[in-house]
BADO-905871 format. One record per residue (C-alpha): residue in three letters; x, y, z. Coordinates in steps of 0.25 Angstrom, whole numbers, plus 5000, padded with zeros to 4 digits. Layout:
! residues N
+------+------+------+------+
: rest :   xx :   yy :   zz :
+------+------+------+------+
:  ALA :    X :    Y :    Z :
...
+------+------+------+------+
END
This chain:
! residues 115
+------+------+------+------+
: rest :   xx :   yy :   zz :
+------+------+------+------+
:  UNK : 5013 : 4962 : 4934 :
:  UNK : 5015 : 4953 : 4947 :
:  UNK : 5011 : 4957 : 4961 :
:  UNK : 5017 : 4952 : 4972 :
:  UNK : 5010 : 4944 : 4983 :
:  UNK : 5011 : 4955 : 4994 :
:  UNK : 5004 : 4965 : 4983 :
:  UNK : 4994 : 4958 : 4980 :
:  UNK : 4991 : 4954 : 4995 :
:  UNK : 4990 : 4969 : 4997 :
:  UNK : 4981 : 4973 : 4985 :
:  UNK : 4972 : 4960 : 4990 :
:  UNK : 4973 : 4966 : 5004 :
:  UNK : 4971 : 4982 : 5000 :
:  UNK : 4958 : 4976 : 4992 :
:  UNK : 4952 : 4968 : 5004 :
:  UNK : 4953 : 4979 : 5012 :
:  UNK : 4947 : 4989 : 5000 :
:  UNK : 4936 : 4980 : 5001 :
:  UNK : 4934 : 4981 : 5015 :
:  UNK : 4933 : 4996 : 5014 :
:  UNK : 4924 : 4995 : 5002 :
:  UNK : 4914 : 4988 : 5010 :
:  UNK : 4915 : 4998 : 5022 :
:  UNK : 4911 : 5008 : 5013 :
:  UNK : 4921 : 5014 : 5009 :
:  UNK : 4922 : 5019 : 4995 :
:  UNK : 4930 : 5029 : 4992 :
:  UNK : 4944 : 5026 : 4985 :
:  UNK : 4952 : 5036 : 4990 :
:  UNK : 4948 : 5033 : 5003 :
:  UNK : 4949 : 5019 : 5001 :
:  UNK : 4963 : 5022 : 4996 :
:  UNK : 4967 : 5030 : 5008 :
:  UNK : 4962 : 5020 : 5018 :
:  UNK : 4970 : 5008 : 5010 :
:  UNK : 4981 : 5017 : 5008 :
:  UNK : 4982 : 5016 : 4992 :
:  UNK : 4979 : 5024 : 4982 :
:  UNK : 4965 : 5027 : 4977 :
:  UNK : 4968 : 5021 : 4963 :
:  UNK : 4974 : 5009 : 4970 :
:  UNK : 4959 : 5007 : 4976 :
:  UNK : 4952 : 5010 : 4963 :
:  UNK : 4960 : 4997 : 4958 :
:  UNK : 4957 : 4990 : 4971 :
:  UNK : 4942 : 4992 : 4969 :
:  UNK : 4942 : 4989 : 4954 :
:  UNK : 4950 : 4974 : 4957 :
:  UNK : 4939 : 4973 : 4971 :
:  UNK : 4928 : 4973 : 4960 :
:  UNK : 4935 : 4960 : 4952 :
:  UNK : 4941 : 4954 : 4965 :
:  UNK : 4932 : 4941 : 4973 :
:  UNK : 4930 : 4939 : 4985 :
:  UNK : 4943 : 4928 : 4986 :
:  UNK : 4951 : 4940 : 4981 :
:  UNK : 4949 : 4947 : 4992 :
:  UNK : 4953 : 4937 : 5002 :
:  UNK : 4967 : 4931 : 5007 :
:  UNK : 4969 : 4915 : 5007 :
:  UNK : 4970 : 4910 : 5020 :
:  UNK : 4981 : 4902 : 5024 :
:  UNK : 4978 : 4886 : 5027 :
:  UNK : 4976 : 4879 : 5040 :
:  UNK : 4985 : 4868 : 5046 :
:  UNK : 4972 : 4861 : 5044 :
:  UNK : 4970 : 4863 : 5029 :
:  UNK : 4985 : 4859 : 5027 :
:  UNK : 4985 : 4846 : 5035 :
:  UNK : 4973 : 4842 : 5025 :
:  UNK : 4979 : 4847 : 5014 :
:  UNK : 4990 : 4839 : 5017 :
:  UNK : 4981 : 4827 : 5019 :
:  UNK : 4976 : 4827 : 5006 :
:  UNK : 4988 : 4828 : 5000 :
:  UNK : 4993 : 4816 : 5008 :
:  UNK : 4980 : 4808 : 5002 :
:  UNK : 4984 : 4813 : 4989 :
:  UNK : 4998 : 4809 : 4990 :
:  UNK : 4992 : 4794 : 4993 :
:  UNK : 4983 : 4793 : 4980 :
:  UNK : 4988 : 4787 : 4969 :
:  UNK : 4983 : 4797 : 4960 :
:  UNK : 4992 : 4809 : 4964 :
:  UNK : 5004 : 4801 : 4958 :
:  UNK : 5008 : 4799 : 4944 :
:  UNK : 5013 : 4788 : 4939 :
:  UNK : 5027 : 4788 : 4942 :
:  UNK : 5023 : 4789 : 4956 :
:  UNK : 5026 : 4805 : 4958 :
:  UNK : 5014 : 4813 : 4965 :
:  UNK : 5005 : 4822 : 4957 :
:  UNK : 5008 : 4834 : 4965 :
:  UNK : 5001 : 4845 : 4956 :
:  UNK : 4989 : 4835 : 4956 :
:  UNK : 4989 : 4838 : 4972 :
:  UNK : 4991 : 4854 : 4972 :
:  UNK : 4980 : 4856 : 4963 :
:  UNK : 4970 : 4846 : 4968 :
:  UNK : 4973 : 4851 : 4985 :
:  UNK : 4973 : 4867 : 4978 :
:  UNK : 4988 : 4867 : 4985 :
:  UNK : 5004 : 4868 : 4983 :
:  UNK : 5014 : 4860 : 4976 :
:  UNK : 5023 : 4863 : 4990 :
:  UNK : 5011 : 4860 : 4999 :
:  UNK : 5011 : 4844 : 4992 :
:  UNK : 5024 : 4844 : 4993 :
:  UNK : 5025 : 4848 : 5007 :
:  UNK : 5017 : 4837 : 5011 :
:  UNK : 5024 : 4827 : 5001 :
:  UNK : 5037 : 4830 : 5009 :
:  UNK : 5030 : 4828 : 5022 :
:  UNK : 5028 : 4841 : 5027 :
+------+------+------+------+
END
């Protein structure tokens, strides 16, 4: 079964702050429950996945900077410039790019039509 993007946010929210209240000391399910506004056996879960859950599972990417995308979009300017990001009929290697930088197809793209 999928769950949507806003759902998941909320679980991965609901959990954070579970944690939070956890190491405040509080303990008690049902209280837990009323102060998150669920049910107690939504909290029982939420404890159960908190024991399998990292510590990146518990934070929320942060968006880039303007300077992060300015460099970014350096080196795919020095990539575009190397010989070795184009195949031999002279067409750019555009998945080589997006899994060496970590990055979108539409981000190389973006900067392959100038913007």
């Amino acid at each position: 079964m999928k769950i949507s993007y806003h759902r998941r946010k909320k679980i991965k929210t609901r959990r954070i702050a579970l944690k939070e209240l956890i190491q405040n000391g509080i303990e008690d399910p049902k209280e837990l429950a009323l102060l998150l506004k669920v049910t107690p056996p939504t909290i029982k879960k939420d404890i159960q996945a908190l024991k399998t859950m990292t510590k990146e599972d518990l934070t929320f990417k942060t968006k880039a900077t303007s300077e992060d995308i300015l460099e970014k979009k350096d080196l795919i300017l020095k990539m575009l410039d190397d010989e070795n990001y184009y195949n031999e009929t002279g067409e750019i290697k555009i998945k080589e790019i997006c899994l060496e930088l970590k990055t979108s197809r539409s981000t190389v793209l973006s900067v392959l039509n100038g913007e």
